[in-house]
C-alpha positions as CSV (number, residue, x, y, z in Angstrom):
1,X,51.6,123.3,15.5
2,X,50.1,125.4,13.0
3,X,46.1,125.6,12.7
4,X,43.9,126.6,9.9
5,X,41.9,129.5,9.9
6,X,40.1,129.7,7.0
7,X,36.9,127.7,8.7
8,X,36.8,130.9,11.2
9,X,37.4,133.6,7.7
10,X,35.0,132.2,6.1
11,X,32.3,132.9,8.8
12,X,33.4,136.1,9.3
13,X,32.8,136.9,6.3
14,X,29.7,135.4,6.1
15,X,28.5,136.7,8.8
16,X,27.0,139.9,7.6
17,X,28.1,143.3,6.5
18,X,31.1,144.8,7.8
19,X,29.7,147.4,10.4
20,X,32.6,150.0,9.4
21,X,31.9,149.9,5.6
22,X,28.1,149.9,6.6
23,X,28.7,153.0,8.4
24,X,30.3,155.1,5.5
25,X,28.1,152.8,3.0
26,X,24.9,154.2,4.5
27,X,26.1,157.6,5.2
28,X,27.2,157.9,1.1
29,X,24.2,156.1,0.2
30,X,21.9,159.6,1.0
31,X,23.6,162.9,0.3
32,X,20.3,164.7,0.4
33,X,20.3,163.7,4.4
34,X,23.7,164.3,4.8
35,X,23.6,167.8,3.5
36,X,20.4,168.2,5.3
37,X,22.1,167.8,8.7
38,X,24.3,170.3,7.5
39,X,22.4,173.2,6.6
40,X,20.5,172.5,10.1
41,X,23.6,172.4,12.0
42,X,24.7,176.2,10.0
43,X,21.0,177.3,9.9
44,X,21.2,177.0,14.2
45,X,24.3,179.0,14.4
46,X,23.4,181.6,11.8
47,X,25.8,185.0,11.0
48,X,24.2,187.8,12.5
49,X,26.1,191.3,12.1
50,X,29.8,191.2,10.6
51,X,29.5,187.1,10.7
52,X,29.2,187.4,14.2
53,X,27.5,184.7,15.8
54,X,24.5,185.5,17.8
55,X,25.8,184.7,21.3
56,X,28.9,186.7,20.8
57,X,26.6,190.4,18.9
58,X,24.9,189.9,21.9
59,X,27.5,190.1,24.4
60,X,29.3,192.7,22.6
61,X,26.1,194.7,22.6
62,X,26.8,194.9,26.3
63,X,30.5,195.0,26.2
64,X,30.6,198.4,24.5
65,X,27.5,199.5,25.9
66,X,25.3,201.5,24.3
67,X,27.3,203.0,21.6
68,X,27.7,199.4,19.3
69,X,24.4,198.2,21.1
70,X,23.1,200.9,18.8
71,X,24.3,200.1,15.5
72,X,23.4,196.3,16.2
73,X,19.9,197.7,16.8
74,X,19.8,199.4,13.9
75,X,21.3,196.6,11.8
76,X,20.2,193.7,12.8
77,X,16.8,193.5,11.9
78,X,16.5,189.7,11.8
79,X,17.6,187.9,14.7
80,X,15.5,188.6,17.8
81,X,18.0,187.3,20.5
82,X,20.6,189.9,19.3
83,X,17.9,192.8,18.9
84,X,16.2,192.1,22.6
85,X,20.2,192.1,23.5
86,X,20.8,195.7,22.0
87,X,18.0,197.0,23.3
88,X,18.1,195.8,26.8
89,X,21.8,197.4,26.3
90,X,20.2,200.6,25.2
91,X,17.7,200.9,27.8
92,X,19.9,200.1,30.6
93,X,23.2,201.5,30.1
94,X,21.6,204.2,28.6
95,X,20.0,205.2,31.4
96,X,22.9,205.0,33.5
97,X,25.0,207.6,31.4
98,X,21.6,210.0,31.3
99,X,21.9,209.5,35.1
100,X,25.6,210.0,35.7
101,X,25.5,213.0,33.0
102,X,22.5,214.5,35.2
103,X,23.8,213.8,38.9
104,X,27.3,215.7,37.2
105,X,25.2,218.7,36.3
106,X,23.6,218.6,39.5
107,X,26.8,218.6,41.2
108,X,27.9,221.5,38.8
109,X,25.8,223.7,39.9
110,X,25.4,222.5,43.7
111,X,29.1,224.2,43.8
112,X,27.7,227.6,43.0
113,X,25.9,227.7,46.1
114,X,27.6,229.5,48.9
115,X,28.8,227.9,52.2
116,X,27.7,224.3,51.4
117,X,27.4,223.8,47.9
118,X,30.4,222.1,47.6
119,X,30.0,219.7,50.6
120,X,26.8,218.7,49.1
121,X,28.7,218.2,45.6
122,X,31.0,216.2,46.8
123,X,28.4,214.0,49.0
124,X,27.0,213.3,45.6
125,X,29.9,212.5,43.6
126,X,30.4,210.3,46.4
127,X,27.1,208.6,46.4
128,X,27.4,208.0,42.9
129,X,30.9,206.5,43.1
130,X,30.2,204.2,45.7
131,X,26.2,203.1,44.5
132,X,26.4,203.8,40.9
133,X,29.5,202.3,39.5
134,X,29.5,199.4,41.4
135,X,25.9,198.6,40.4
136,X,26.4,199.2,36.9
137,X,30.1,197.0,36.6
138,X,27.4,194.4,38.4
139,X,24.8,194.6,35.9
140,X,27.3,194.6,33.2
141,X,29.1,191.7,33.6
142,X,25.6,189.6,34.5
143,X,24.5,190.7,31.0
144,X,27.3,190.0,29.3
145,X,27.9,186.8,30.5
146,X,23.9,185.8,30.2
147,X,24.1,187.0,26.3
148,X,27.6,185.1,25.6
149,X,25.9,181.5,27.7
150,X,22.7,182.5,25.0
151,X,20.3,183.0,27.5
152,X,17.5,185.8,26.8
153,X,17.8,187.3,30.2
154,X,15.5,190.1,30.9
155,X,15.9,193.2,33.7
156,X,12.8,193.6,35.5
157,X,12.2,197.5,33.9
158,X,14.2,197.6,31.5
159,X,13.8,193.7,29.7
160,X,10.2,194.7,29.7
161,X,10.7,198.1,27.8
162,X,13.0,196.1,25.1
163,X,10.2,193.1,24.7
164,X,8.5,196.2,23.1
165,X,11.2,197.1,20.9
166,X,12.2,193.6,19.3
């Protein structure tokens, strides 16, 4: 039995406009949109230094900590995410190698002393290997991770002192 389908063609067809040609019909219709959307999509996710994207200068600022947060300071003089990032870097793992350089001097010349100096030099190598690194591997990964997820996360101390500097 063979029917004839040309009643149920013809009001498809008449139906109205083919939604999959509307689609690319309306979306070839305006370039000017289309090209809009683009540059907003590129403008959100903008090079920062080396074609870097901002998430991943800002984790690296903490990644090599302080030496590249440095040179992203000084480079980057546009994007405010990746300077507060650099500067956060600065502030805090600076500080950490000014206080590991000074609690080695101190232990430098704590051995000079007769009797106890070196007990007291080793108490604070000690200290400083079981408080300082620790802390510092803590803080490090937190900021790393917060910069690479985009978030502007700020220390306490030391997000305050690179509000100033942005």
């Amino acid at each position: 039995m063979a029917t004839d389908n040309t009643d149920i063609d013809e009001q498809l067809s008449t139906s109205g406009p083919d939604p999959v040609t509307a689609e690319t019909e309306s979306a070839s219709r305006d370039p000017a949109i289309a090209e809009a959307d683009i540059e907003d999509s590129t403008a959100e996710e903008e090079a920062v230094v080396g074609g870097l994207s901002e998430n991943v200068a800002g984790a690296l600022a903490y990644l090599f900590a302080p030496f590249i947060a440095v040179l992203f300071y000084l480079l980057e003089d546009r994007n405010e995410f990746v300077r507060f990032h650099a500067a956060q870097s600065i502030v805090v793992f600076g500080g950490f190698f000014a206080l590991s350089m000074g609690v080695f001097m101190m232990g430098f010349v704590l051995e000079f002393l007769p009797f106890v100096g070196w007990m007291l030099s080793l108490a604070i190598s000690m200290l400083t290997f079981l408080v300082l690194a620790p802390l510092g591997f803590i803080l490090w990964a937190l900021l790393t991770y917060k910069a690479l997820t985009g978030e502007r996360y700020a220390l306490p101390v030391a997000g305050e002192v690179a509000e100033r500097y942005v």
